[in-house]
N, C-alpha and C positions, 0 to 999 in steps of 0.2 A: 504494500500500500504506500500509496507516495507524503509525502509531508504534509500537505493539506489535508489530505484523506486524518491523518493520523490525530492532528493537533482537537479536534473536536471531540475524539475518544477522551483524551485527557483532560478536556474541559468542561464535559459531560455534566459531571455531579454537582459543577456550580451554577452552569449556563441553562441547561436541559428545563423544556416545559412538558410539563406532565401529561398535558395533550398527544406529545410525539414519541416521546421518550421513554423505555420500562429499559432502565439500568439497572441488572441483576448483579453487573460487577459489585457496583455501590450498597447493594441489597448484603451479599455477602458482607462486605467487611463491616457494616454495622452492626451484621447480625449473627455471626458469624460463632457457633457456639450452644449456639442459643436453642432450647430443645423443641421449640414451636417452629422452627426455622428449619431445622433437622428433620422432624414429623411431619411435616407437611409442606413439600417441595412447588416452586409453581412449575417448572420442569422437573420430569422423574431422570433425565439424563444430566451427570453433575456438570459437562460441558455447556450446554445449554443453560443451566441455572446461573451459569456466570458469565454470560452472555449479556450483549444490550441488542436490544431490539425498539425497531423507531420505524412511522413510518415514511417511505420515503417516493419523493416528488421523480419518477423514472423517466432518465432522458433520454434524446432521443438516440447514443449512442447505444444505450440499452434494449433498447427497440426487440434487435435480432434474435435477441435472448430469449422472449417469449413465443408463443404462438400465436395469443393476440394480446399486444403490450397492454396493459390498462393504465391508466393518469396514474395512479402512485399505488405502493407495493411494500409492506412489510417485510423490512431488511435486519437480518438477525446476523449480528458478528459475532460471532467466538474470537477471543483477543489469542494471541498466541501466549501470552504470561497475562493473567489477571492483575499482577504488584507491577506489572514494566506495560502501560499503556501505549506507550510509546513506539515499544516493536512492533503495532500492526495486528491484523488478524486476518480470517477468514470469514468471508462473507456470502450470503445465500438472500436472495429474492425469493420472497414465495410463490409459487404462480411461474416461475421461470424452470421452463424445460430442464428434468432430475430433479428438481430441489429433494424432490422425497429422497432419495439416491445420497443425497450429500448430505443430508439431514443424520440419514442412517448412520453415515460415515459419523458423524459427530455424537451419535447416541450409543454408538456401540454395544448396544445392549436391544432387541428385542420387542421386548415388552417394553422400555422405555420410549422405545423408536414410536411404536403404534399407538402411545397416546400423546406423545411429545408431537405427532406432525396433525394428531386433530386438533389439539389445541393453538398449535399453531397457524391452522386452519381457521379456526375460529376466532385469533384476533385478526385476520387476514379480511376476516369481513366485517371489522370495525372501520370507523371513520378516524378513531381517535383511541389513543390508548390510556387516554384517564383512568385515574384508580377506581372507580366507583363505575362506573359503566363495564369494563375489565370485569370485576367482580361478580355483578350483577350475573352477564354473559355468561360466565365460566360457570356459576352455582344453576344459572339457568339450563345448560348443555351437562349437569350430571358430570363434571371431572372430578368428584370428590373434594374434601377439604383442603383448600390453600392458607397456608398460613396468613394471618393480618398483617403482617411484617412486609409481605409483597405487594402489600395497594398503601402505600404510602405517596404523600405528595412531593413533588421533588425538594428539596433545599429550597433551590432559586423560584418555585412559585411560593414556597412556607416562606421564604425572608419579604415579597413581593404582596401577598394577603396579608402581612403584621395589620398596618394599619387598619385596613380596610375590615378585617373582622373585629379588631379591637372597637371601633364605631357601631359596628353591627350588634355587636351582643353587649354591648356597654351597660346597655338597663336591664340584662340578665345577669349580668356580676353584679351588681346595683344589687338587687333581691334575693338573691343567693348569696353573698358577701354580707349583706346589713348590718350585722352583728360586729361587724369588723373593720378596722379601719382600712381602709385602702388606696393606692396610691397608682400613679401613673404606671410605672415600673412595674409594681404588680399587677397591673391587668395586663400588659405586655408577655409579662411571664405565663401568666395564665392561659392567653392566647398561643403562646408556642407551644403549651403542656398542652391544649387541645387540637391541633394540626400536627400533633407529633401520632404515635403510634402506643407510645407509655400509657400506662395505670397509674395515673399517680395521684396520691393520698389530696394532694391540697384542690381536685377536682371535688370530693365528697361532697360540698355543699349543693354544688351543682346536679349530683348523684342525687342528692336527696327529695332536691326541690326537684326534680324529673319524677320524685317515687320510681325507680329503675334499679330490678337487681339484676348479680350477675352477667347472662350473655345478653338479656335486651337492653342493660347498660350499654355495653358494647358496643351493640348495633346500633343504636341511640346514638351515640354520638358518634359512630361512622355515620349513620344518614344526615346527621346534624353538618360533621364536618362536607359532605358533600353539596348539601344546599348552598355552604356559606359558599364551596369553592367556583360552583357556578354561576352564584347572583356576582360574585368577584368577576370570572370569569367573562361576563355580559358586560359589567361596566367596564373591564378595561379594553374589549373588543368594537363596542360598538364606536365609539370616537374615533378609532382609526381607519372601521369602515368607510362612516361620512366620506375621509378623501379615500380610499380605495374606487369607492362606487363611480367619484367627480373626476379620476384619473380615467377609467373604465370608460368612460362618456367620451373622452378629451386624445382616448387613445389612436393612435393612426400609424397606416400601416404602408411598410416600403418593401417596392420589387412588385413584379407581376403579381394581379389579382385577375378573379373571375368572377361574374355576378353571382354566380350559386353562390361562391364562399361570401361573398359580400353579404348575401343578402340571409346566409348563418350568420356573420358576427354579429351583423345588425340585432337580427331578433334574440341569441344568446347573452346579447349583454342588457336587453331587456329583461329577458326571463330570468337573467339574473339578481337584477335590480330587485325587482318582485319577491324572489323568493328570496332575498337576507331580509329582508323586510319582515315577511313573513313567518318564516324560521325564528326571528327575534318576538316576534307576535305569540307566538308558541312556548317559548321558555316564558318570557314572561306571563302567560295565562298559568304555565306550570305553577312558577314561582310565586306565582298571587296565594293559593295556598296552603302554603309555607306560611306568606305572611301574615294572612289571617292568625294564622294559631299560634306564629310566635307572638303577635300584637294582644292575642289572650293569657298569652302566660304573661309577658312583661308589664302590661296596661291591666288588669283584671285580676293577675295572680292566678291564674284558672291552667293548673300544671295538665289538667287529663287531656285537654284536646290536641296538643303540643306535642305529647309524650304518646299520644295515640296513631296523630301525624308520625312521626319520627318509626315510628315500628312498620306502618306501611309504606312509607317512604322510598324505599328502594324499587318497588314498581316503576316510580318515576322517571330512573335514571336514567334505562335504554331511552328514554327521549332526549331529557334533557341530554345527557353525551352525546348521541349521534347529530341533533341541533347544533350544539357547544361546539361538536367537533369539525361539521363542515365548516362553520363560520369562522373558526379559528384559523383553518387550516386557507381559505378563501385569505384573510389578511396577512397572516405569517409569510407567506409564499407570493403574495404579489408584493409587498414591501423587499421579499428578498429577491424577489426578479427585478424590482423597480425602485432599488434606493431611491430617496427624497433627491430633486436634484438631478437625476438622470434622465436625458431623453426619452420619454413614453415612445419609442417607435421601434415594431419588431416587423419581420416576415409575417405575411397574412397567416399561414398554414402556423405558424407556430403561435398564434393569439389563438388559432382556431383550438390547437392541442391544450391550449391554457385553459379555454373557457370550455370544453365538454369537459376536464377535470374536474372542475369549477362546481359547472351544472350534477355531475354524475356525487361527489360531496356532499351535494344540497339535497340530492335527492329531485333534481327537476331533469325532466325526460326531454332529452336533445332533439332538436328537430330540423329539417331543410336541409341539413348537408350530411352527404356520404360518412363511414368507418374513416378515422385519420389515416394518411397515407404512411405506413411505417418504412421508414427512412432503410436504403439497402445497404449491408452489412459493408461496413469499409474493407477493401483489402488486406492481406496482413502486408 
């Protein structure tokens, strides 16, 4: 792998959004030890358990590799040393002619092989690899118990939500703390012991006023921490759409065109307009109630409807993630195709490969122009 390839393995665990990224290297050495971690694998092959897998935007060099290339593809590295990020690894596309084959290679083992490539399967037709949509999927498809240690949020979105949930659950510390004096510092703290993964003792109050024991504790405040991560999620995405949408509009295109394709981009970057719109329409109908029942517990004191929310809660998620997840991946990826600053001007055929990406993310059904034309394999 060449130097650029390499520098983002090793930058991973600080940079990586939780949307793209399931850093298992990372997962190990936190957890690394530890008997729920050991018990319950999210890979049964240990090669793959310390693996990062992301998913990735397939160019059009990549094309060859499949049978029919799709907009983007869940890419799993095995590093060649897990502690030395830096030597490089081995990499697999899912969906790309052999994967299973090379898959195998890396699972060495059997019975590991043939439930390590359904699950791999199965985030291959996620949009987004968030921890909480991931989870949902996995318990949903019957793969047996994954330990909690593996849907953790990354670092760099846990340092990036501080604020934003410290605001949010402000007047739940408030009534859960009463008794107690408290201080900026401490509700910061607090906020990290909850976006972490830990059990820990100075939560109790919050335990209590939930009336939550044991595993619907648990699940409680994983659905808890999930709502916060996508109402997060939605406010730090939609502002960036605004110019996303106004660049989209403003975009123009160099070298031979033909009116078919004209008259695709045209109505694709309509029907795309439409559906972030409405996609955002939809989480937030979700997220309304959420807010109802936490505005009952913090306004009212009224813990049952909250804590009744919160246990069925996880239903929600394959939406809100698959929502969460096109929309994110729509900004992420036009901002990295289109730094601020940079000429909006591409080849028509490659806007056209952009926006059926786009549209197939969002879940809107492409229309007026032909299968992209997949680029013919370079010579060696």
């Amino acid at each position: 792998m060449t130097t650029r390839t390499v520098r983002p393995l090793e930058g991973l665990q600080a940079t990586a959004a939780s949307t793209r990224v399931l850093n298992l290297v990372a997962v190990a050495r936190r957890e690394a030890g530890g008997a729920d971690y050991a018990a319950h694998p999210f890979f049964a092959s240990p090669a793959l358990n310390t693996s990062i897998v992301l998913k990735h935007k397939v160019r059009p060099d990549e094309a060859y590799i499949f049978n029919a290339a799709p907009g983007s593809a869940t890419k799993v590295i095995v590093p060649f040393h897990s502690a030395e990020l830096g030597l490089g690894g081995r990499a697999v596309l899912v969906g790309q002619r052999g994967w299973q084959q090379l898959i195998r290679a890396f699972c060495r083992d059997e019975q590991a092989y043939a439930r390590d490539v359904e699950l791999l399967s199965l985030l291959d037709q996620l949009p987004s690899l968030d921890p909480f949509l991931v989870r949902e999927h996995t318990k949903a498809h019957g793969l047996g118990e994954i330990a909690d240690c593996y849907f953790a949020l990354s670092p760099a979105d846990c340092q990036r939500m501080q604020a934003f949930v410290g605001d949010e659950i402000g007047k739940l510390i408030q009534l859960a703390y009463r008794n107690r004096r408290g201080s900026g510092d401490e509700t910061a703290r607090l906020v990290e012991i909850l976006l972490s993964t830990r059990v820990d003792e100075r939560l109790e109050p919050l335990r209590l006023t939930l009336n939550l024991e044991g595993a619907a504790y648990r699940e409680g405040i994983f659905s808890w921490k999930g709502f916060l991560y996508y109402k997060w999620m939605l406010a730090e995405l939609w502002p960036r759409l605004g110019a996303v949408g106004a660049e989209l509009q403003a975009v123009r295109t160099s070298g031979l065109n033909d009116p078919e394709l004209s008259i695709y981009l045209d109505g694709a970057i309509r029907r795309l307009l439409r559906a972030l719109v409405e996609r955002r329409r939809e989480v937030l109908d979700a997220l309304s109630d959420y807010d109802r029942a936490f505005d009952e517990l913090t306004r009212n004191a009224r813990a049952a409807p909250f804590r009744d929310f919160l246990i069925r809660a996880p239903g929600l998620f394959a939406l809100l993630g698959e929502r969460i997840g096109g929309i994110a991946h729509v900004a992420s990826f036009w901002r990295y195709r289109f730094p601020r600053g940079v000429d909006h001007r591409l080849p028509p055929l490659e806007l056209a490969d952009i926006l059926r990406d786009f549209e197939a993310s969002l879940g809107v059904a492409a229309s007026g122009w032909p299968a992209p034309r997949t680029p013919a394999r370079s010579a060696a």
